[in-house]
C-alpha positions in Angstrom: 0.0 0.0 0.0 1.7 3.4 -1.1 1.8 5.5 2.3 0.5 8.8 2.3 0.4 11.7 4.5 -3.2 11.1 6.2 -2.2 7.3 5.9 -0.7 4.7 9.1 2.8 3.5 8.7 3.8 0.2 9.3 5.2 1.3 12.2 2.2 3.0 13.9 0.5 0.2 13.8 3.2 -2.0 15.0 3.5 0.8 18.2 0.1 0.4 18.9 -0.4 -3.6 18.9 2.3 -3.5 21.1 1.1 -0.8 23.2 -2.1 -3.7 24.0 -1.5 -5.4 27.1 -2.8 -8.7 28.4 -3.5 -8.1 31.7 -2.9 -11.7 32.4 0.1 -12.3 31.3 1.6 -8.6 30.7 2.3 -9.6 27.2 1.4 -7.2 23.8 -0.2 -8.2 20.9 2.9 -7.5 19.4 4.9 -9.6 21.4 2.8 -12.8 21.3 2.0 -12.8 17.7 3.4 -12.3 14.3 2.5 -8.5 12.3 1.6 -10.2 9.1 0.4 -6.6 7.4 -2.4 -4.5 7.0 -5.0 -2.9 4.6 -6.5 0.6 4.3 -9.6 1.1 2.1 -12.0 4.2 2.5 -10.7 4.8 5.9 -11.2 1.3 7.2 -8.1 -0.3 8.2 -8.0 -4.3 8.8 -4.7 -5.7 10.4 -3.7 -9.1 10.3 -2.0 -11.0 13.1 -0.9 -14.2 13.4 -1.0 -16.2 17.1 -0.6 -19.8 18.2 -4.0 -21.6 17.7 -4.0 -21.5 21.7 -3.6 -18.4 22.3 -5.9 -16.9 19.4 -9.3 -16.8 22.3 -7.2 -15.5 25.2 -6.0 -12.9 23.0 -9.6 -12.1 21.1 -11.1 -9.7 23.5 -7.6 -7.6 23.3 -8.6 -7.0 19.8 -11.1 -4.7 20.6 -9.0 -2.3 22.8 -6.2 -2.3 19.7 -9.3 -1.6 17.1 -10.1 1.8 19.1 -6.5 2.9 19.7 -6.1 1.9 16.2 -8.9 4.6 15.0 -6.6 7.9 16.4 -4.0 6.8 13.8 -4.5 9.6 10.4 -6.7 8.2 7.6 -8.0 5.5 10.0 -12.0 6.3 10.7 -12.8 2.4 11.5 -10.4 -0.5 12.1 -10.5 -4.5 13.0 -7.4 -7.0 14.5 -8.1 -10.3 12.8 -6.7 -13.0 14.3 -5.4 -15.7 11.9 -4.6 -19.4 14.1 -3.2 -22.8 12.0 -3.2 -25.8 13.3 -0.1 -27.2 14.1 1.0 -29.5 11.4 0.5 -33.0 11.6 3.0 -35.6 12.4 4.3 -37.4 9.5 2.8 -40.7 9.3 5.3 -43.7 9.4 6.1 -45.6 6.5 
């Protein structure tokens, strides 16, 4: 996405995922899962961030909080934290 100047940076974003706490653990979004990137359309930003498949309902209701600190960023008049969760791959199976 070309970045203008009433658009987020990378970065912003990234400041602000991490500035989400867990108040369990003490943890960011940032720091538990992995910034995959983001989209901006019409003022509605969606950010993508990948988390262990365990973790992805502990960490749901933190999505909220990042969604309205992500709305003071310029350009951004509506956002949403998706969480994306794999399962772990299976074992191979023996021969």
């Amino acid at each position: 996405m070309a970045q203008t100047p009433s658009s987020p940076h990378h970065d912003d974003i990234a400041r602000v995922l991490d500035s989400v706490c867990s108040p369990q653990t003490g943890h960011s979004l940032l720091a538990v899962g992995k910034f995959e990137g983001f989209r901006l359309e019409q003022g509605k930003l969606s950010v993508a961030l990948a988390v262990d498949r365990e973790q992805a309902q502990h960490l749901a209701p933190l999505c909220d909080e990042a969604a309205t600190r992500l709305k003071t960023l310029p350009g951004v008049q509506d956002a949403t934290v998706i969480l994306t969760a794999h399962r772990p791959a299976a074992p191979p199976k023996p021969a």
